[in-house]
C-alpha positions as CSV (number, residue, x, y, z in Angstrom):
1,X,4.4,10.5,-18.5
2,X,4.4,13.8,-16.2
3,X,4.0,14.0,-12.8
4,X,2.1,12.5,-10.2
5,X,2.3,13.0,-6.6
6,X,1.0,9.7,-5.8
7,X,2.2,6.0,-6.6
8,X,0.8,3.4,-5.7
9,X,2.5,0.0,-6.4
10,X,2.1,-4.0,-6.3
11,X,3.6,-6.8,-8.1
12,X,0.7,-10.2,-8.7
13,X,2.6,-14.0,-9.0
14,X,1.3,-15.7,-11.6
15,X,2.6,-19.1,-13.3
16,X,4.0,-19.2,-16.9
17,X,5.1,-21.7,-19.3
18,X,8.4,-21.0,-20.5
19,X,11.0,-23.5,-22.5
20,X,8.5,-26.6,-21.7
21,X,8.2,-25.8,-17.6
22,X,5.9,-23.6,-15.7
23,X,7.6,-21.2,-13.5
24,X,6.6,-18.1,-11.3
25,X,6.9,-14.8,-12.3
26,X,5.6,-11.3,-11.1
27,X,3.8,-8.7,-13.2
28,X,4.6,-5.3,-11.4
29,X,2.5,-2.5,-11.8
30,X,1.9,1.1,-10.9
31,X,-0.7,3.5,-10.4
32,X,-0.3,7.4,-10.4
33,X,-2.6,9.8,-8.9
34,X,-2.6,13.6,-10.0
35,X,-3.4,16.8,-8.2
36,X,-6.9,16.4,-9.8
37,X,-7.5,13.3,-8.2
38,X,-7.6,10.9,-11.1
39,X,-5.4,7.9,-11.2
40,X,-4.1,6.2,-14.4
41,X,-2.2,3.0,-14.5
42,X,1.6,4.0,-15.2
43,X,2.5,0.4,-15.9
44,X,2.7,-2.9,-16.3
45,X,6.1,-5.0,-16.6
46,X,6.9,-9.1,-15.9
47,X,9.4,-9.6,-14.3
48,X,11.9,-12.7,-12.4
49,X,10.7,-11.9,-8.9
50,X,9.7,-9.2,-6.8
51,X,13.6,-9.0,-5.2
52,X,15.1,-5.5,-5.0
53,X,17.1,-6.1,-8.4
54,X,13.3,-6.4,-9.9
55,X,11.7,-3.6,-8.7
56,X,14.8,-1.3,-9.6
57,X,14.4,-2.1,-12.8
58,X,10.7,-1.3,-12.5
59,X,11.4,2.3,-10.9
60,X,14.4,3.0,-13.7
61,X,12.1,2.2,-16.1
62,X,9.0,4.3,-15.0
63,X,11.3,7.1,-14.7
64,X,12.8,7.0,-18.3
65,X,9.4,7.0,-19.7
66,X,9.2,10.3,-17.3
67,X,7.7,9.5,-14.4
68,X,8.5,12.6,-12.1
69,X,7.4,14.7,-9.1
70,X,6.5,11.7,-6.7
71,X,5.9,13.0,-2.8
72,X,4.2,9.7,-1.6
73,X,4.3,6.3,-2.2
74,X,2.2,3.0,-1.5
75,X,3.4,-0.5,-0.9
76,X,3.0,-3.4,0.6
77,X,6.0,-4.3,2.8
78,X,8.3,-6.2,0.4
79,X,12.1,-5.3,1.3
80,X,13.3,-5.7,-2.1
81,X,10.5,-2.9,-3.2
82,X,10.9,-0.4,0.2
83,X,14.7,-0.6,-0.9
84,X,14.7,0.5,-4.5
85,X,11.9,2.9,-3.3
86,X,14.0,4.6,-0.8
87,X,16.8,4.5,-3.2
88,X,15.3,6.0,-6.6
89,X,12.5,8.6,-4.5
90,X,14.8,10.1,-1.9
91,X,12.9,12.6,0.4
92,X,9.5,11.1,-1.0
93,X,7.3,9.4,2.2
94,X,6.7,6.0,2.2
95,X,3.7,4.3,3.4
96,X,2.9,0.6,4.1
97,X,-0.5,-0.3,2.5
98,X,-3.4,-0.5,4.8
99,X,-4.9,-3.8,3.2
100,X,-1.6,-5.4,3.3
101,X,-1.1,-4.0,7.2
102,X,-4.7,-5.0,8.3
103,X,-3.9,-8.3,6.3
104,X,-0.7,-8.7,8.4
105,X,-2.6,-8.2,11.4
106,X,-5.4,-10.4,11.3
107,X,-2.7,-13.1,9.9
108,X,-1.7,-13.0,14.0
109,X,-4.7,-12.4,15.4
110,X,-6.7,-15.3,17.0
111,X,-10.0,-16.3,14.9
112,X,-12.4,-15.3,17.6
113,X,-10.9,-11.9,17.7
114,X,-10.7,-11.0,14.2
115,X,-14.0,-9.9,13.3
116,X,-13.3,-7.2,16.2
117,X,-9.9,-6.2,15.2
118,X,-11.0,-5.8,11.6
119,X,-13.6,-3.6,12.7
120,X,-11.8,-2.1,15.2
121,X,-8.7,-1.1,12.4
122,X,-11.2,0.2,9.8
123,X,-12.9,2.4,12.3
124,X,-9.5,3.6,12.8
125,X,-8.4,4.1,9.3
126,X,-11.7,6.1,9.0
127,X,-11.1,8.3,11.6
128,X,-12.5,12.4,11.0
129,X,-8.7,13.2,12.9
130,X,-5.9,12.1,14.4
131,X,-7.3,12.8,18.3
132,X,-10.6,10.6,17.3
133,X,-7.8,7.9,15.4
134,X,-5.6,7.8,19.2
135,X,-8.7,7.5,21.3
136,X,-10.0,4.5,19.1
137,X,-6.6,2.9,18.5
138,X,-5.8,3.3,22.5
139,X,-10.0,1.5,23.0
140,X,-8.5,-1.0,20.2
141,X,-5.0,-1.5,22.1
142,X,-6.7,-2.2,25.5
143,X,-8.5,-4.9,24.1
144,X,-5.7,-6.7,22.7
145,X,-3.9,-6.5,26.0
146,X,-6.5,-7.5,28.1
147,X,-6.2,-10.6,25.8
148,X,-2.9,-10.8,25.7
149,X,-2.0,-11.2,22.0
150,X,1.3,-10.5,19.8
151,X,-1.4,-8.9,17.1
152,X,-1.4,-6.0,19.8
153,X,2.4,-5.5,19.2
154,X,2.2,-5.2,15.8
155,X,-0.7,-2.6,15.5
156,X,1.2,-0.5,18.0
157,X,4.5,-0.3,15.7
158,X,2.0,0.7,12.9
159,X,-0.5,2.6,13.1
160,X,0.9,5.5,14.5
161,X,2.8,6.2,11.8
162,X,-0.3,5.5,9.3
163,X,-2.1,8.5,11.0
164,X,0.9,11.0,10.3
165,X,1.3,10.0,6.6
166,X,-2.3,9.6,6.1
167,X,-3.1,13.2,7.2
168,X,-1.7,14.6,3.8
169,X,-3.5,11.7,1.9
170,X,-7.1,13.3,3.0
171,X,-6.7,16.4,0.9
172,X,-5.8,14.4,-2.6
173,X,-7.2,10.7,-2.7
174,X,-9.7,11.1,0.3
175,X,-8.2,9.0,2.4
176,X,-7.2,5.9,0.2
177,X,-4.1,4.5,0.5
178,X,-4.4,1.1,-0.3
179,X,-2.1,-0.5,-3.1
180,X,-4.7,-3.5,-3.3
181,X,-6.6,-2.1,-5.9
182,X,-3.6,-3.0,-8.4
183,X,-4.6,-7.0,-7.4
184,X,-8.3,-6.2,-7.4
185,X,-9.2,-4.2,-10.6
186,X,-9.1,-4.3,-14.3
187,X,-6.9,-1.5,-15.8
188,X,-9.1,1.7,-15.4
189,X,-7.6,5.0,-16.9
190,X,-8.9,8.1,-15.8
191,X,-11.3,7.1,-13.5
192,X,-11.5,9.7,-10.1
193,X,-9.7,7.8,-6.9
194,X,-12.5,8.9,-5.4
195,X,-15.3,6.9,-6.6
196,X,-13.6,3.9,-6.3
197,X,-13.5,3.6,-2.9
């Protein structure tokens, strides 16, 4: 498999029948992006749940088909999956995924504020640098308080620590960091991260 430097993982629920009953089970699946830029789906694997016992059998089994040399991964927030990642990639950064985040977000955000917020967050995540990112996210905090809102909590614990991590991001996968595409797309192998954006 060889390395990539970037992984970028998800799991989808879907319902199966099994033994005469429909039941839930997740496909997990990973995609790797390379120094060049081009991402290839790593793979593909049903499994019980998404529970920590899951996805270390996910990560064991990426890595005996050779997955090595990951520096950063991409995840929504799922314990069981931020436990087995900080288990089988010690010293590798971890980020939260920005769909997810903003998904998280807008979840506790009141409905006449969320077209704001939304716009307000991907102005963020766009930001040319971290200076223009604080000045908009500190615009973006001020309205939330004014309002008074728990959604302002929550993008305060976060999105400082998106900027940090997202800094070495630029340079590789132009700024995505999103594990949504895993949920979104068809399989497509070799295709620059780039033009998928």
């Amino acid at each position: 498999m060889g390395g990539y430097l970037f992984l970028l993982m998800d799991a989808i629920v879907i319902k199966v029948r099994t033994g005469g009953r429909v039941v839930s089970r997740s496909i997990m699946a990973s995609t790797g992006i390379n120094l060049g830029g081009y991402k290839e789906i790593l793979g593909l694997k049903i499994g019980h749940s998404e529970s920590y016992h899951g996805w270390s059998e996910y990560l064991d089994w990426l890595k005996q088909r050779g997955l090595t040399g990951v520096d950063y991964l991409i995840s929504d927030h799922h314990q069981g999956l931020v436990k087995a990642i900080q288990e089988r990639f010690q010293g590798a950064l971890w980020q939260r995924c920005q769909a997810h985040f903003t998904k998280n977000i807008l979840d506790v955000t009141p409905k006449a504020l969320k077209d704001e917020v939304k716009a307000n967050l991907r102005t963020i995540f766009t930001a040319p640098d971290t200076k223009t990112a604080r000045t908009l996210l500190n615009a973006a905090l001020s309205l939330l308080l004014i309002r008074q809102h728990k959604s302002k909590q929550m993008l305060t614990m976060r999105v400082k620590v998106i900027y940090l991590k997202k800094l070495i991001l630029r340079k590789v996968m132009k700024g995505r960091s999103s594990c949504s595409e895993i949920q979104r797309e068809s399989a497509v192998g070799g295709k620059p991260a780039r033009d998928l954006q």
